[in-house]
RODO-2510 file (C-alpha; in nm, 4 decimals, decimal comma):
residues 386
     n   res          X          Y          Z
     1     x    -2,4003     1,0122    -1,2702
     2     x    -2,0767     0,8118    -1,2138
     3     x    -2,1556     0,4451    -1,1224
     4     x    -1,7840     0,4142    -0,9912
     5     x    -1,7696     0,7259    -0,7839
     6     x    -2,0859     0,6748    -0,6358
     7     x    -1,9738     0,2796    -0,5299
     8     x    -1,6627     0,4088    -0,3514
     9     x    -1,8874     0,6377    -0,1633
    10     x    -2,0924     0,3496    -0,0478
    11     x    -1,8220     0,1246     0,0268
    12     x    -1,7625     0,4283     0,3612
    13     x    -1,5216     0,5780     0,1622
    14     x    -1,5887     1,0109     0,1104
    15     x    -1,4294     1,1982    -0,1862
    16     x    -1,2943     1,4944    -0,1774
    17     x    -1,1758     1,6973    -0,4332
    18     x    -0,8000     1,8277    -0,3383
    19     x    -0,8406     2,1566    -0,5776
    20     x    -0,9958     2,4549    -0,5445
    21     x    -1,0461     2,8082    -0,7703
    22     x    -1,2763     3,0626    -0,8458
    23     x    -1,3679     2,9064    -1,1884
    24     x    -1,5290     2,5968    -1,0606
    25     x    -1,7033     2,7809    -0,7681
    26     x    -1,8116     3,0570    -1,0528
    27     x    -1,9075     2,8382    -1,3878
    28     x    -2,1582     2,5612    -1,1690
    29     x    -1,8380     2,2854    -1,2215
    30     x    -1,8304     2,2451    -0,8343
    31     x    -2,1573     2,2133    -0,7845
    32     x    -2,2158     1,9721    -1,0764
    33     x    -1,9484     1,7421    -0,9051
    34     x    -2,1449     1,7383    -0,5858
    35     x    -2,4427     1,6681    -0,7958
    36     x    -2,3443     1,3462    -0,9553
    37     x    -1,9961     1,2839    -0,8706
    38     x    -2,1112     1,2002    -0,5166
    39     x    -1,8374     1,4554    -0,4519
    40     x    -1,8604     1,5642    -0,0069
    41     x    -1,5871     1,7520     0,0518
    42     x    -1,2811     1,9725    -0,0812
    43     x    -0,9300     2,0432     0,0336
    44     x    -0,7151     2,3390    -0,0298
    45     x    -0,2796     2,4258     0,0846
    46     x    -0,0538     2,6989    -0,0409
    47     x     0,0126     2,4962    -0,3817
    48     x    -0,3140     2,4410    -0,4718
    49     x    -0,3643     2,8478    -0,4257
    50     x    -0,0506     2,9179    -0,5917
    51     x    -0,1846     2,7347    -0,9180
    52     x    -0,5177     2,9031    -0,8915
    53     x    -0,4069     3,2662    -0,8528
    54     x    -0,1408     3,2143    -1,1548
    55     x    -0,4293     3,0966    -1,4025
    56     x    -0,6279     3,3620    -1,5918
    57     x    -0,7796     3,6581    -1,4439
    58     x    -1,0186     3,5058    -1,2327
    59     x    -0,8995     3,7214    -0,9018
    60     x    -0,8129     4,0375    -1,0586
    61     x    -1,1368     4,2092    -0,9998
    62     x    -1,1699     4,1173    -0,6280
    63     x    -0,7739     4,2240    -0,5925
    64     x    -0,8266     4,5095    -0,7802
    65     x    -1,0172     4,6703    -0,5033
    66     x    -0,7647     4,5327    -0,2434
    67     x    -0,6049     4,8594    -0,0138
    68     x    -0,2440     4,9587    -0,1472
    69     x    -0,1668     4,9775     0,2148
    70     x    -0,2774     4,6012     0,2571
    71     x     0,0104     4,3069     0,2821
    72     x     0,0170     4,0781     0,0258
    73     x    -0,0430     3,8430     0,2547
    74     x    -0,3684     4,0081     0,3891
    75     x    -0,4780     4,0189    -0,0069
    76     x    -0,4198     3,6421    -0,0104
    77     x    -0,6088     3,5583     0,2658
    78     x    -0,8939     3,7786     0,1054
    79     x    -0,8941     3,5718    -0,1769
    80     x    -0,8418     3,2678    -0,0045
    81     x    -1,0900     3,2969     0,2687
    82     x    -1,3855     3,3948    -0,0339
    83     x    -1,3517     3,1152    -0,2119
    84     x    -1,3250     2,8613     0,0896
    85     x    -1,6448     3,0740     0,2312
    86     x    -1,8484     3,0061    -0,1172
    87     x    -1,7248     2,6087    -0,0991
    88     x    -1,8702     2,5803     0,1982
    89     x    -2,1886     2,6983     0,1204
    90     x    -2,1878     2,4979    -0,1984
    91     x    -2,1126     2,1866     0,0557
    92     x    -2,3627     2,3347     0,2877
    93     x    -2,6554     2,0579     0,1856
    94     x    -2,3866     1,8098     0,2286
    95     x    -2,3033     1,8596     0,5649
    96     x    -2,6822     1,9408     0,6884
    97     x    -2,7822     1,5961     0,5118
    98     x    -2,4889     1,3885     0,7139
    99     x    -2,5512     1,5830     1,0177
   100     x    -2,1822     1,7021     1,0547
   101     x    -1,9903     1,4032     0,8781
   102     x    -1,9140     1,5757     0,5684
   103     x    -1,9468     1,8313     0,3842
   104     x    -1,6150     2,0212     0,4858
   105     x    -1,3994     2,2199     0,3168
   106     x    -1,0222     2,2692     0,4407
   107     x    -0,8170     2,6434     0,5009
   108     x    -0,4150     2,5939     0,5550
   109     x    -0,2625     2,8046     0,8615
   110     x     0,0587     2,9822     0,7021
   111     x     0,3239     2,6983     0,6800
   112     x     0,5473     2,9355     0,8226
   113     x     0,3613     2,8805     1,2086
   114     x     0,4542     2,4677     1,1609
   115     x     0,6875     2,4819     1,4106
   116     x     0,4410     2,7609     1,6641
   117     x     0,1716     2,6298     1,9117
   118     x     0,0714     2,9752     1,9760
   119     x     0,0855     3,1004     1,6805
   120     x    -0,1448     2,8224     1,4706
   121     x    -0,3644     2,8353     1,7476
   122     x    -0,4181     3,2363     1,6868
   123     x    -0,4039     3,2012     1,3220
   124     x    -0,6646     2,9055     1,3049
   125     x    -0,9172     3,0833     1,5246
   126     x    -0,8871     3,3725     1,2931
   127     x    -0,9505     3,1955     0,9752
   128     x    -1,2620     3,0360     1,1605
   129     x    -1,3927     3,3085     1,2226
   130     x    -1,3793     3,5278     0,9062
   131     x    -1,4937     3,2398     0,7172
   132     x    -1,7413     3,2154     0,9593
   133     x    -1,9165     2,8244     0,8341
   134     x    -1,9402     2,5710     1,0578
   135     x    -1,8628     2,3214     0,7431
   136     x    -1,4831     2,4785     0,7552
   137     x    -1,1905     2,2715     0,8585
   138     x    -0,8632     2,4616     0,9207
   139     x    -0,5392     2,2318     0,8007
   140     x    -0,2643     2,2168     1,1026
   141     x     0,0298     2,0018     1,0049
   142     x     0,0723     1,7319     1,1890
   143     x     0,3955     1,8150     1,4210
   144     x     0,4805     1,7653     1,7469
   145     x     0,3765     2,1064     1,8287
   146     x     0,0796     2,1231     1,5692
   147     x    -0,0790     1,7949     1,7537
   148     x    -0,0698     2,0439     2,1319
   149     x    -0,2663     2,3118     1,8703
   150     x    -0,4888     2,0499     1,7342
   151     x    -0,5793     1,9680     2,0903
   152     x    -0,6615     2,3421     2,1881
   153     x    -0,8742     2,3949     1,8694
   154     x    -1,0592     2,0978     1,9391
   155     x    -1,1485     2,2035     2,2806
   156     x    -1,1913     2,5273     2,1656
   157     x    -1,4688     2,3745     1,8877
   158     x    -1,2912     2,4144     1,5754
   159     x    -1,2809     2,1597     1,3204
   160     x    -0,9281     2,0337     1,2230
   161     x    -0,7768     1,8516     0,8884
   162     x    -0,4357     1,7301     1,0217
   163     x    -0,1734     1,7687     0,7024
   164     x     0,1223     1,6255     0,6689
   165     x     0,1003     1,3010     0,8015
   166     x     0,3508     1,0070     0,7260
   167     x     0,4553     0,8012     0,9967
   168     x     0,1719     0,6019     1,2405
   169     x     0,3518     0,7257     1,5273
   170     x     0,2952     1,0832     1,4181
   171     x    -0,0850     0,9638     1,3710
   172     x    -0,0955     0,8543     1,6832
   173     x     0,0182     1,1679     1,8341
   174     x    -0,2522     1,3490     1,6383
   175     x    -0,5110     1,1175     1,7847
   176     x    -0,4093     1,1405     2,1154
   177     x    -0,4623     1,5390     2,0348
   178     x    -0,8094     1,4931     1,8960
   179     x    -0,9295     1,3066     2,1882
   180     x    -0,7491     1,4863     2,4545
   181     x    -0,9256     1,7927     2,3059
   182     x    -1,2651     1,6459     2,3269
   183     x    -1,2108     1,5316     2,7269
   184     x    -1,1089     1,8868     2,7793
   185     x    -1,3902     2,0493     2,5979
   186     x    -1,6626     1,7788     2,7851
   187     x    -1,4777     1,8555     3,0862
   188     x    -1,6078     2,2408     3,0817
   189     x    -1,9171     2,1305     3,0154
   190     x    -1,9072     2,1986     2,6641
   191     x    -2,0562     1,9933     2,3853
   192     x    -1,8618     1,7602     2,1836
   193     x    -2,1202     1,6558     1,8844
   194     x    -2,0652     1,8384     1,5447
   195     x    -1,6998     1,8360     1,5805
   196     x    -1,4883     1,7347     1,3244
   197     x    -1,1197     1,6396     1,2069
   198     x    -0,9803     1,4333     0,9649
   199     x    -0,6080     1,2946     0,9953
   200     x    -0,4701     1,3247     0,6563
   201     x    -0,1839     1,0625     0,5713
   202     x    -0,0211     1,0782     0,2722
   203     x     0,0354     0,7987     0,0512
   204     x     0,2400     0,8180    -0,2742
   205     x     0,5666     0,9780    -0,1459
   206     x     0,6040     0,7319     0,0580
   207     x     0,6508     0,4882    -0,2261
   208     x     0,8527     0,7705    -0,4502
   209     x     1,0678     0,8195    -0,1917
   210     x     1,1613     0,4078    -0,0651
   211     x     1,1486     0,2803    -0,4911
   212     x     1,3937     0,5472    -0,5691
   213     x     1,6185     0,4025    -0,2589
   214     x     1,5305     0,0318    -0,3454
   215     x     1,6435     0,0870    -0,7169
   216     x     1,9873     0,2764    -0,5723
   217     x     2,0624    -0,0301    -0,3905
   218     x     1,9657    -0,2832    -0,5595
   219     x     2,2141    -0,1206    -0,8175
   220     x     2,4467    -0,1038    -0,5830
   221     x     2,4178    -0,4959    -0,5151
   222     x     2,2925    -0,7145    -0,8108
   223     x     2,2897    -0,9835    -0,6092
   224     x     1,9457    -0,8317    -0,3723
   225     x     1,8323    -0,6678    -0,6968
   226     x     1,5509    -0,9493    -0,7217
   227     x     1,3797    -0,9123    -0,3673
   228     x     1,4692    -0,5064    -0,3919
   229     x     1,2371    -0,4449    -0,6556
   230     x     0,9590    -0,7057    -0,5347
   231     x     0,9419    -0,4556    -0,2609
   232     x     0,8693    -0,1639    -0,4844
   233     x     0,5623     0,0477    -0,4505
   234     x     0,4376    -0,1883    -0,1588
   235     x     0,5682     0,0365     0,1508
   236     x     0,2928     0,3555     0,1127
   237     x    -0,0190     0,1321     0,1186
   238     x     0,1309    -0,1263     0,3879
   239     x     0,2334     0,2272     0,5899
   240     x    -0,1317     0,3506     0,5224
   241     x    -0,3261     0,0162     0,6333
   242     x    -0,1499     0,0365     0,9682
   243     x    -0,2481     0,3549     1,0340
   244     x    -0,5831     0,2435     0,9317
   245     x    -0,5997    -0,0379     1,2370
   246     x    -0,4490     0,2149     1,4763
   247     x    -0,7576     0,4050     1,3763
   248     x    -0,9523     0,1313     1,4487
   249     x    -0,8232     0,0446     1,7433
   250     x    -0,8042     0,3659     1,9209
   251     x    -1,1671     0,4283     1,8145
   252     x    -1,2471     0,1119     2,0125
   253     x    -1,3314     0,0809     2,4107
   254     x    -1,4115     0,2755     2,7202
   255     x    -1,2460     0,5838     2,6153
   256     x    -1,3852     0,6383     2,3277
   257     x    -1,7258     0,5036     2,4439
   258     x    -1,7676     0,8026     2,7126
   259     x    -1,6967     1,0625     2,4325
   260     x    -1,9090     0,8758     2,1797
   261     x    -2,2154     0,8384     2,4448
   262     x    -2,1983     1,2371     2,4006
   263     x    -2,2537     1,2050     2,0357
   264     x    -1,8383     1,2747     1,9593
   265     x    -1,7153     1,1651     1,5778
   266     x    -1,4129     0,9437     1,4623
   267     x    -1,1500     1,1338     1,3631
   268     x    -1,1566     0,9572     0,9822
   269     x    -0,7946     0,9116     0,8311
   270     x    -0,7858     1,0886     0,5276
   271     x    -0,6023     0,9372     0,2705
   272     x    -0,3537     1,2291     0,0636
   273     x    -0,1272     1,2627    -0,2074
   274     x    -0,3027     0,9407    -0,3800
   275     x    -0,2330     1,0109    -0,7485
   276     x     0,0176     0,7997    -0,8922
   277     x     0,3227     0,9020    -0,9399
   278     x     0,4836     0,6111    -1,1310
   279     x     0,3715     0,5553    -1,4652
   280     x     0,3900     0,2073    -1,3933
   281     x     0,1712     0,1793    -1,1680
   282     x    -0,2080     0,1792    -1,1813
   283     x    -0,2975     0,5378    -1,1908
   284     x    -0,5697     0,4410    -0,9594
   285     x    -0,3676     0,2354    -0,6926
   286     x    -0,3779     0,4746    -0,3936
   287     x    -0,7649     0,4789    -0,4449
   288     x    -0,8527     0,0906    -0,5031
   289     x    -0,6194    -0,0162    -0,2410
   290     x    -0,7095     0,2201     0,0842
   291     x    -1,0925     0,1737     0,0082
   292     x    -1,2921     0,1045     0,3481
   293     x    -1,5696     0,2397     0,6221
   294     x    -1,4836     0,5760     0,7855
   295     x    -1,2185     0,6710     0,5897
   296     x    -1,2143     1,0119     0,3207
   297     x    -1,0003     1,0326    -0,0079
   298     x    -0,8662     1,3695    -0,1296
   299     x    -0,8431     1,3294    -0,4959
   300     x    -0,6599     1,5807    -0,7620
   301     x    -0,9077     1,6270    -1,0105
   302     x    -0,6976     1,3648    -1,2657
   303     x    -0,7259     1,1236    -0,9955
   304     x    -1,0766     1,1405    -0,9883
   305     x    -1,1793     1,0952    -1,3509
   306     x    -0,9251     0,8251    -1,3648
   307     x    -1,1643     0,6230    -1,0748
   308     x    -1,4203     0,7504    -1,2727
   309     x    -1,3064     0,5934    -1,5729
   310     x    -1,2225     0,2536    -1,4600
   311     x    -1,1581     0,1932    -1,0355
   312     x    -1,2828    -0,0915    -0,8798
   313     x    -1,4323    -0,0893    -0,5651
   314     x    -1,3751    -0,3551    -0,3167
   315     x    -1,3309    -0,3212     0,0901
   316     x    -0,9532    -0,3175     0,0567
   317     x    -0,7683    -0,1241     0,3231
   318     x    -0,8058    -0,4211     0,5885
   319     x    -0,7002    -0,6804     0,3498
   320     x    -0,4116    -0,8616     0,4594
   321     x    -0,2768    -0,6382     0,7601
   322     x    -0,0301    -0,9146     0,8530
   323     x     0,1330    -0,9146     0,5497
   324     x     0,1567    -0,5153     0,5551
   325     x     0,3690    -0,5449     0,8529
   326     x     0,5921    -0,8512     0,6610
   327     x     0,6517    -0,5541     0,4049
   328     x     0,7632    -0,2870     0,6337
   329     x     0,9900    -0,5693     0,8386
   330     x     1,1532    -0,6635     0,4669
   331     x     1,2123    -0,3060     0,4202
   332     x     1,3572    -0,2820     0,7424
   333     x     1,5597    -0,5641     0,6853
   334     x     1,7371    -0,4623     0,3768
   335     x     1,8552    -0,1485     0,5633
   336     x     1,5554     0,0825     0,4421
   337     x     1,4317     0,3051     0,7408
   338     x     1,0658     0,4025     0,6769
   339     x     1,1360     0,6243     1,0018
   340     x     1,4218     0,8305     0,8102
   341     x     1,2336     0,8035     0,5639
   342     x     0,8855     0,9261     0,6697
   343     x     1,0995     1,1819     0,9106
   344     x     1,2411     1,3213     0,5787
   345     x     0,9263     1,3251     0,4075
   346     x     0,8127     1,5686     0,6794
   347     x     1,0221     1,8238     0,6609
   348     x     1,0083     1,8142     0,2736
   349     x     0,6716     1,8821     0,2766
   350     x     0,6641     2,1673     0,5153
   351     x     0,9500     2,3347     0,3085
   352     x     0,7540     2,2869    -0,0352
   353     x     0,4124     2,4508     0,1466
   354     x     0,6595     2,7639     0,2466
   355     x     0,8018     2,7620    -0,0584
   356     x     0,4822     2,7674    -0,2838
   357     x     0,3485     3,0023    -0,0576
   358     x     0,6395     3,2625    -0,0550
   359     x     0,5935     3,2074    -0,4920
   360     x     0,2654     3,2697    -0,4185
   361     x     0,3024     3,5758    -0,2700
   362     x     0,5676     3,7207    -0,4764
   363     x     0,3427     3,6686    -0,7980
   364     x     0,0606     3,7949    -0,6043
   365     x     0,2942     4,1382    -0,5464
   366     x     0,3732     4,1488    -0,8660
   367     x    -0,0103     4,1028    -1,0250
   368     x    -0,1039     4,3975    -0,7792
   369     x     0,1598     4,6492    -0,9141
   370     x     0,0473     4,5541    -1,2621
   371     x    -0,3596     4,5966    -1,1597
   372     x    -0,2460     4,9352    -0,9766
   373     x    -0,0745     5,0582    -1,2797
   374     x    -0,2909     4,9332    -1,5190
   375     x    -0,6066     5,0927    -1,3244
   376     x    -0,3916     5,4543    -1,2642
   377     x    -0,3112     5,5093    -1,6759
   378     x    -0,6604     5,3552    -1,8045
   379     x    -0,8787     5,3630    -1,5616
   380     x    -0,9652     4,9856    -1,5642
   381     x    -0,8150     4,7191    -1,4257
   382     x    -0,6092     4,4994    -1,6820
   383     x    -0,5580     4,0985    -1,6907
   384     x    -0,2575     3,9840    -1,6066
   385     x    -0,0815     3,6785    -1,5111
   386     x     0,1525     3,5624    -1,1904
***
């Protein structure tokens, strides 16, 4: 049992593992992490998949039996939609033991619908219901018109992981959604207990993207070089503890206290992308330093046995708020925009979901010619790679 793991789970922080494949759900890894890794939750995207469908021959049986006639993207979601299904059910104690507060796993909407209301709304109640587990999230990016989805899958009693997240405004937005969408649902005289979302901010591109800016500049002009680089890998975690007191304070007062007399939940930030991606920094910062009550890390599997290893736990994320903002105002100062910047960040990430996901589904083509042909001159499916 991990002493370290099972401290930041005490301190009100929940881990979740951001991987997912057959293996682990197969072999008893996944549940051995729940076990003693004090492991409540797991997150999945279109990269994650990608990775998981390209290693070993873990799939090839279940897409073996897949209709010819079937999309690709039809065999994905069969894949994808089993294995979330069994990580529910291994997370299934979980969530019955914290009444609703964990245990979830998380199912991505195509990236493709970003940018369509409609169209994530259709999607997302689709995935709910063939995975059919009340311990399922369904991941909506968090755009202008993902928050007006978020708000009708809320009402409509879905859970929601918001992805994508990396500007406070855009969390806002995505708050506003999550308790618009409870009001609605209360106001049909629906119940609003047992509903879930997490808003999932991410952390270290924030930093990869402002150093590699800072170190342009300050190359640019020796003269700034000095306070330039005193600035480097501060902007993610001061971006991240902001977000953490707007969760604070819009989880605060009247508003929230008519939803919460009705037995509503928080919608916890989820902290993202928090393995480091600068050697030179701690390869545990975006754990030790976002650490505090109500609040859910999403750990790569490296990330985690690194914590394991040798984090230390401490109620950090609403340490020194004031000087988070004297961070982002020096940033500002020197001409960095951590709008651009965040703004840019946005519509990298929903290009690299698409794009792992169209990889995914080319590789995915091309292992189901190979398991067709294979299967039509032996007779038995053979193993082959994406």
């Amino acid at each position: 049992m991990s002493t370290r793991l099972h401290a930041l789970h005490a301190a009100g922080q929940s881990l979740w593992l951001d991987y997912i494949d057959r293996t682990m759900l197969s072999n008893g890894d996944l549940s051995r992490r729940i076990r003693d890794d004090a492991l409540t939750g797991q997150t999945s995207n279109p990269t994650i998949f990608e990775k998981a469908l390209a290693e070993g021959d873990a799939y090839d049986a279940q897409l073996a039996t897949v209709e010819s006639a079937r999309s690709d993207r039809e065999a994905f979601e069969l894949v994808a939609t089993t294995d979330v299904r069994a990580a529910c059910d291994a997370f299934r104690g979980v969530y019955d033991r914290t009444d609703a507060i964990d245990g979830y796993v998380s199912l991505e909407v195509s990236p493709d619908l970003a940018r369509d209301t409609d169209g994530t709304v259709a999607e997302a109640q689709r995935l709910w219901q063939i995975v059919d587990r009340p311990n399922l999230m369904i991941k909506v990016p968090g755009t202008p018109e993902g928050a007006e989805a978020i708000r009708r899958l809320i009402a409509d009693g879905i859970n929601v992981n918001v992805t994508l997240l990396f500007a406070v405004d855009a969390h806002a937005r995505v708050i506003e959604a999550f308790l618009a969408g409870l009001e609605d649902r209360a106001a049909a005289g629906k119940p609003v207990a047992r509903i879930a979302s997490v808003a999932s901010f991410f952390i270290s591109r924030v930093d990869s993207a402002i150093d590699a800016q800072l170190s342009a500049m300050a190359a640019a002009d020796p003269a700034t070089a000095e306070a330039l680089h005193a600035l480097q890998g501060r902007a993610a975690i001061a971006n991240a503890k902001l977000a953490y007191r707007l969760f604070t304070a819009s989880f605060s007062g009247a508003r929230w206290a008519a939803l919460a007399a009705q037995g509503a939940q928080v919608q916890r930030p989820l902290w993202a992308s928090t393995s480091t991606k600068n050697a030179a920094y701690r390869d545990v910062l975006y754990v030790e330093e976002l650490i505090g009550a109500n609040t859910v890390n999403t750990l790569p599997p490296a990330t985690l046995e690194a914590f394991r290893d040798h984090g230390e736990v401490r109620p950090s994320v609403t340490e020194n708020a004031a000087d988070a903002e004297r961070v982002l105002a020096a940033l500002e100062s020197h001409g960095v925009s951590l709008q651009s910047v965040t703004d840019r960040l946005l519509a990298e990430g929903l290009a690299s979901f698409e794009h792992s996901f169209v990889t995914l589904l080319a590789g995915l083509h091309r292992k189901r010619a190979a398991l067709a042909s294979s299967a039509s001159s032996t007779g038995a499916p053979a193993v082959v790679s994406l």
